[in-house]
N, C-alpha and C positions, 0 to 999 in steps of 0.2 A: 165714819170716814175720818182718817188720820192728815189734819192739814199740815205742810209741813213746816217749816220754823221758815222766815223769808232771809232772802240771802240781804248783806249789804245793798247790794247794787236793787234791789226789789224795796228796799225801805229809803234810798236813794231815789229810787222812781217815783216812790208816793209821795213824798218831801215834794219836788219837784211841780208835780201835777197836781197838789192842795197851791202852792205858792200860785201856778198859772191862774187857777181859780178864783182864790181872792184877788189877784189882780186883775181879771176881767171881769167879776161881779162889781168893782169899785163900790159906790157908797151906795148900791141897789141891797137891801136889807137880807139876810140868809133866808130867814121867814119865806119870804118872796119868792128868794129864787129856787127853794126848795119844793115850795108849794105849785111853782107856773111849770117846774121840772118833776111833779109828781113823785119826790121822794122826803122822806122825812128830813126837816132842820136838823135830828142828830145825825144821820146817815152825811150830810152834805159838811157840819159839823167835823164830824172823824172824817172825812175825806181832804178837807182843807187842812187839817192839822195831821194830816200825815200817820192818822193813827190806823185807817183803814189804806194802807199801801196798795191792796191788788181790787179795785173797787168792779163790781159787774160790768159788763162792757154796754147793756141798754143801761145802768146810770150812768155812768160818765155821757154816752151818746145824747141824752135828755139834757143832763147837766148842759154839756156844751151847746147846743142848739138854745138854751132859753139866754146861755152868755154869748149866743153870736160866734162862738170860735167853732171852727173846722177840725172834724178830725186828725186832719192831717197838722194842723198847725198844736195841736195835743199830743201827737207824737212827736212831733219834732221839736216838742220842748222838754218832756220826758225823754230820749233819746242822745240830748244834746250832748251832754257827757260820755254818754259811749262811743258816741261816733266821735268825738273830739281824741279819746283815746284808741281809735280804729287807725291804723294803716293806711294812708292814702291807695287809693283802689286794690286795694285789699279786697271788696266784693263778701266779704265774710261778716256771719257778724250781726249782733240785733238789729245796728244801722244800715246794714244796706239795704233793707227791704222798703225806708223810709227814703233813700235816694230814687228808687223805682216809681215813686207814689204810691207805694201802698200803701194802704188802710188802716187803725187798727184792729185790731184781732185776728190777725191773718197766720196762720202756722206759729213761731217759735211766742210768738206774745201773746198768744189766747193766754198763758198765765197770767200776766201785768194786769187783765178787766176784768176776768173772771173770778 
């Protein structure tokens, strides 16, 4: 399988959602939160430094449940920039599905976790 190169705005996504990260793991050690979230310190590692941009969607879900954050407060920090450049009620758009309360991984963003 041929993965494909990720756009700007997909390496802008990951940037985005390693920064969320470290900021709600604060001074609780990567070791830790990798270990209590069942995936490797390098996997969580690349994911905070933005090197793994489109990370599986049961890691991120693990990740965020052992940091206390909601999915929903994980999209809507990855998102932020899009929808900040969306059209007010425009309804179009990676952002609108995050005004609805959807989830993530729902239709147009199974790419960003998977």
């Amino acid at each position: 399988m041929v993965r494909l190169p990720l756009t700007p705005a997909e390496v802008e996504r990951g940037q985005r959602l390693g920064a969320l990260l470290r900021r709600a793991r604060g001074d609780r050690s990567m070791l830790e939160t990798a270990l209590d979230a069942r995936v490797s310190p390098e996997t969580l590692r690349k994911i905070e430094t933005g090197r793994v941009a489109t990370p599986a969607f049961p890691t991120i879900a693990a990740i965020a449940e052992v940091l206390g954050l909601s999915l929903d407060e994980v999209w809507e920090e990855i998102t932020r920039t899009e929808r900040d450049a969306e059209p007010a009620g425009s309804g179009s758009g990676v952002g609108s599905g995050a005004r609805s309360g959807a989830g993530v991984g729902h239709g147009s963003r199974q790419r960003l976790v998977s």
